[in-house]
C-alpha positions as YAML, in Angstrom:
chain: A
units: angstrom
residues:
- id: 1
  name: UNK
  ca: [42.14, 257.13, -58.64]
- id: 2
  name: UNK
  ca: [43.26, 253.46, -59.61]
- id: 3
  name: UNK
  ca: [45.29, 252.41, -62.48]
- id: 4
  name: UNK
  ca: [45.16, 248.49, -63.87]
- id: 5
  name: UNK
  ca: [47.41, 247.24, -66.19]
- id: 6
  name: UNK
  ca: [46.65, 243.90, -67.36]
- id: 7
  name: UNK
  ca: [49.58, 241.33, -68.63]
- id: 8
  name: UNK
  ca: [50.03, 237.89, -69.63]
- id: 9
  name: UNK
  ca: [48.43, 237.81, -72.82]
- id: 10
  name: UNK
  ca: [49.61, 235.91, -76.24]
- id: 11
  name: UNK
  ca: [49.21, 233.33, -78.88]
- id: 12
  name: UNK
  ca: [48.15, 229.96, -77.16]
- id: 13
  name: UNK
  ca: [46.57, 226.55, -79.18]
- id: 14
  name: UNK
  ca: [43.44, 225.34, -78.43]
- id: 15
  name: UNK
  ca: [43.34, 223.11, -75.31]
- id: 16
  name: UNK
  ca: [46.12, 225.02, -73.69]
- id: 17
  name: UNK
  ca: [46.37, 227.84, -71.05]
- id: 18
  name: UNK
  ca: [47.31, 231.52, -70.25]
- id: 19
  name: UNK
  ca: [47.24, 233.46, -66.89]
- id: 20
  name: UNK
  ca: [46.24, 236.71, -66.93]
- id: 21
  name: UNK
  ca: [47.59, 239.47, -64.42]
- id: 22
  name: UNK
  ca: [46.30, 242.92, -63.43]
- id: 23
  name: UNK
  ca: [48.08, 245.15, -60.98]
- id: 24
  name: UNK
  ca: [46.37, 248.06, -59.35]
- id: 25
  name: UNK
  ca: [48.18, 251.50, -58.28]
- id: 26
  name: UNK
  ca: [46.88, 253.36, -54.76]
- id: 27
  name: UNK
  ca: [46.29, 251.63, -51.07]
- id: 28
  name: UNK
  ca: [42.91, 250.84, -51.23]
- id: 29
  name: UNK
  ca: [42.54, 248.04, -54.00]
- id: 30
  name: UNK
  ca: [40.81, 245.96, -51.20]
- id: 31
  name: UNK
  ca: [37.98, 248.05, -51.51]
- id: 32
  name: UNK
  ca: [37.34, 247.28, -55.03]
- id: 33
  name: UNK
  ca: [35.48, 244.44, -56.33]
- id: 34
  name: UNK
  ca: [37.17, 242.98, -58.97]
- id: 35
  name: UNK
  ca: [35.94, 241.93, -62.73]
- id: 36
  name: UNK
  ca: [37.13, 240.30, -66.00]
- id: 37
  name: UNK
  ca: [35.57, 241.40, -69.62]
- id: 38
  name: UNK
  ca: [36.39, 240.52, -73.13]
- id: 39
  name: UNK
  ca: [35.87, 242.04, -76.34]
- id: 40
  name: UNK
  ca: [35.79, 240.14, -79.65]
- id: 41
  name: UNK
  ca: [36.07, 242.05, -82.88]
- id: 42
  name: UNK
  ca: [32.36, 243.20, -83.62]
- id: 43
  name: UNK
  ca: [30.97, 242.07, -80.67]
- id: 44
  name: UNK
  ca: [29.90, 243.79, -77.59]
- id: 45
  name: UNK
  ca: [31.90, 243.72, -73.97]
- id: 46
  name: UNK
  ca: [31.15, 241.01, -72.13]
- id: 47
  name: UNK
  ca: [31.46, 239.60, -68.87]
- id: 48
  name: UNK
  ca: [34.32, 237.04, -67.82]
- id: 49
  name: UNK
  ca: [34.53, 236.80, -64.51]
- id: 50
  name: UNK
  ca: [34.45, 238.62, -60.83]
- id: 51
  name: UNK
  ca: [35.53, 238.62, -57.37]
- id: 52
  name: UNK
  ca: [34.25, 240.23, -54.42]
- id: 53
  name: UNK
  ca: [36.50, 243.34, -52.77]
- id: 54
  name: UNK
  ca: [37.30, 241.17, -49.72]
- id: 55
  name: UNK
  ca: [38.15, 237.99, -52.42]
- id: 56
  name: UNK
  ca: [35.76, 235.60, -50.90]
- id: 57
  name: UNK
  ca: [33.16, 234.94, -53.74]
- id: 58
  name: UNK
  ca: [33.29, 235.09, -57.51]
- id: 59
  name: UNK
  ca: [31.52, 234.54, -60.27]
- id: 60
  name: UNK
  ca: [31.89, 233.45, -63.54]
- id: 61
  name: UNK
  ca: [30.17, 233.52, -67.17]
- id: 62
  name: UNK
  ca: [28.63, 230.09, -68.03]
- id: 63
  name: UNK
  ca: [30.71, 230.06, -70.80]
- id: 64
  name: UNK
  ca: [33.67, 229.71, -68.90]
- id: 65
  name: UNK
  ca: [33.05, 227.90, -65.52]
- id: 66
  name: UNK
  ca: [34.64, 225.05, -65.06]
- id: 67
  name: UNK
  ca: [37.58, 226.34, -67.01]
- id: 68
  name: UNK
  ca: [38.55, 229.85, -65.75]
- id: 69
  name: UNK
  ca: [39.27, 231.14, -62.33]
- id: 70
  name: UNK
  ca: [39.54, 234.37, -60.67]
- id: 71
  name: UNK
  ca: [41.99, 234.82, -57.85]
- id: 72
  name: UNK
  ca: [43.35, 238.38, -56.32]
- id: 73
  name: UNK
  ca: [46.21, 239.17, -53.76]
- id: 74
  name: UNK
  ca: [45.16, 241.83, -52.48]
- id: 75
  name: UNK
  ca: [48.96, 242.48, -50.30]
- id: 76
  name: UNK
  ca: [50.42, 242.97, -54.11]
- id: 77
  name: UNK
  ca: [47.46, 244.77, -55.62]
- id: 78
  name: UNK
  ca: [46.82, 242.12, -58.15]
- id: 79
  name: UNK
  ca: [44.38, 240.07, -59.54]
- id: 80
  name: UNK
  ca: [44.37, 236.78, -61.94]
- id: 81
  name: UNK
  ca: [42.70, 235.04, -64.43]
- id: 82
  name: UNK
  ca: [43.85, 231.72, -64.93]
- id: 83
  name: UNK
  ca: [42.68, 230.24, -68.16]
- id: 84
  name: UNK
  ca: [42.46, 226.77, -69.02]
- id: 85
  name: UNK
  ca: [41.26, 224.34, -72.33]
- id: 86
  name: UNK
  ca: [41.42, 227.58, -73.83]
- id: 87
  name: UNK
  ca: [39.15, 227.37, -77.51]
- id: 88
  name: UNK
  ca: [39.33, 229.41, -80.34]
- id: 89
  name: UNK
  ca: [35.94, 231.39, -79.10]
- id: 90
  name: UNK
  ca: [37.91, 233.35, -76.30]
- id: 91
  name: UNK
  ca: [39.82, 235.10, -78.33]
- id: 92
  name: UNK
  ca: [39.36, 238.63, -77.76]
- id: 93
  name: UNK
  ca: [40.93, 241.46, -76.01]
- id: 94
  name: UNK
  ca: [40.50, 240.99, -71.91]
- id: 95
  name: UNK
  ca: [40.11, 243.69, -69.73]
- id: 96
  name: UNK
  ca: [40.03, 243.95, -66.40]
- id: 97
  name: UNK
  ca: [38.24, 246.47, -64.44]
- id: 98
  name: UNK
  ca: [37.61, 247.84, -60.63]
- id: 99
  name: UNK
  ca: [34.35, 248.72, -58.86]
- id: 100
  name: UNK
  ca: [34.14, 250.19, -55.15]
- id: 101
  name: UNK
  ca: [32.48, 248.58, -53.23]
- id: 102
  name: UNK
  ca: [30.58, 249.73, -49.73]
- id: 103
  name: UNK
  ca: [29.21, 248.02, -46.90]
- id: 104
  name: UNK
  ca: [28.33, 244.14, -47.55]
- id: 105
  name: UNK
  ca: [29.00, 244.36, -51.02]
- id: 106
  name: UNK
  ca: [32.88, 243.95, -50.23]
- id: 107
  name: UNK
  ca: [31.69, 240.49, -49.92]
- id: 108
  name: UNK
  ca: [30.04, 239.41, -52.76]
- id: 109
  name: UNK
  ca: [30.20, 239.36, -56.25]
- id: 110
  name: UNK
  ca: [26.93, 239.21, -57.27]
- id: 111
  name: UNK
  ca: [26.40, 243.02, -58.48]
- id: 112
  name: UNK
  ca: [29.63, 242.91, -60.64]
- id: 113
  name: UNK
  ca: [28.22, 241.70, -63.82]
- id: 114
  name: UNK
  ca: [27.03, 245.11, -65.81]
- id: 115
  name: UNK
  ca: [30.51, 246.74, -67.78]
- id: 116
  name: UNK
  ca: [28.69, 249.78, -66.89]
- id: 117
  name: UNK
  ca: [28.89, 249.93, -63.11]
- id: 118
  name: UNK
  ca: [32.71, 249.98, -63.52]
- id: 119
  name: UNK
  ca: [34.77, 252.99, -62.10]
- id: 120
  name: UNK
  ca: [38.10, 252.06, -63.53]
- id: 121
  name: UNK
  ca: [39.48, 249.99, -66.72]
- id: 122
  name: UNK
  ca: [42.91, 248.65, -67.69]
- id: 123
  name: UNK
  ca: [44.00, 248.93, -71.38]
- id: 124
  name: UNK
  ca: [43.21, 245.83, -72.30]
- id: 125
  name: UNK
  ca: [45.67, 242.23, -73.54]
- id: 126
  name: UNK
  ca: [45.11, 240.65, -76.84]
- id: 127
  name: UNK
  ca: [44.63, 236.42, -76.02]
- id: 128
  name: UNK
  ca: [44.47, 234.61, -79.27]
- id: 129
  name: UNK
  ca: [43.88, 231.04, -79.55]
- id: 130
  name: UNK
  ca: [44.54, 229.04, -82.49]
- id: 131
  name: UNK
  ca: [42.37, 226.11, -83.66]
...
């Protein structure tokens, strides 16, 4: 069983920044592949960003590269989203979530796009950004 509570949310103007955190409960967070969703009112989950279990490769949404990055510690059972030239279209409620991961996926990131494949899901912070 894991357990993710994100922080770090708020109120932000466009053009500025926020860092997301989520920390994991149990021992074996390194085994997890890591991922990033948001949810806009009326609109469907979608896919932020990811990292692999061993925290070597991500991924990202085109709609945020160049802008976002992923990052996990995986000695303090947390992972980040820093968040940068933040616009009024990533407003939404960000979750993050955890997916084990076997083998040679530990190192990659590639199969961490689909909300579905998910095991575990943190409540969810509210980022607003203003225009």
């Amino acid at each position: 069983q894991v357990q993710l509570v994100e922080s770090g949310g708020g109120l932000v103007q466009a053009g500025g920044s926020l860092r997301l955190s989520c920390a994991a409960s149990g021992r074996t967070f390194s085994l997890y592949g890591m991922g990033w969703f948001r949810q806009a009112p009326g609109k469907e989950r979608e896919f932020v960003a990811a990292i692999s279990a061993s925290g070597g490769t991500t991924d990202y949404a085109d709609s945020v590269k160049g802008r976002f990055t992923i990052s996990r510690d995986n000695a303090k059972n947390t992972v980040y989203l820093e968040m940068n030239n933040l616009r009024p279209e990533d407003t939404a409620v960000y979750y993050c979530a955890a997916k084990r991961a076997f083998g040679s996926t530990r190192y990659t990131a590639s199969g961490l796009h689909e909300h579905g494949d998910y095991h575990y899901w943190g409540q969810g912070t509210q980022v607003t950004v203003s225009s």
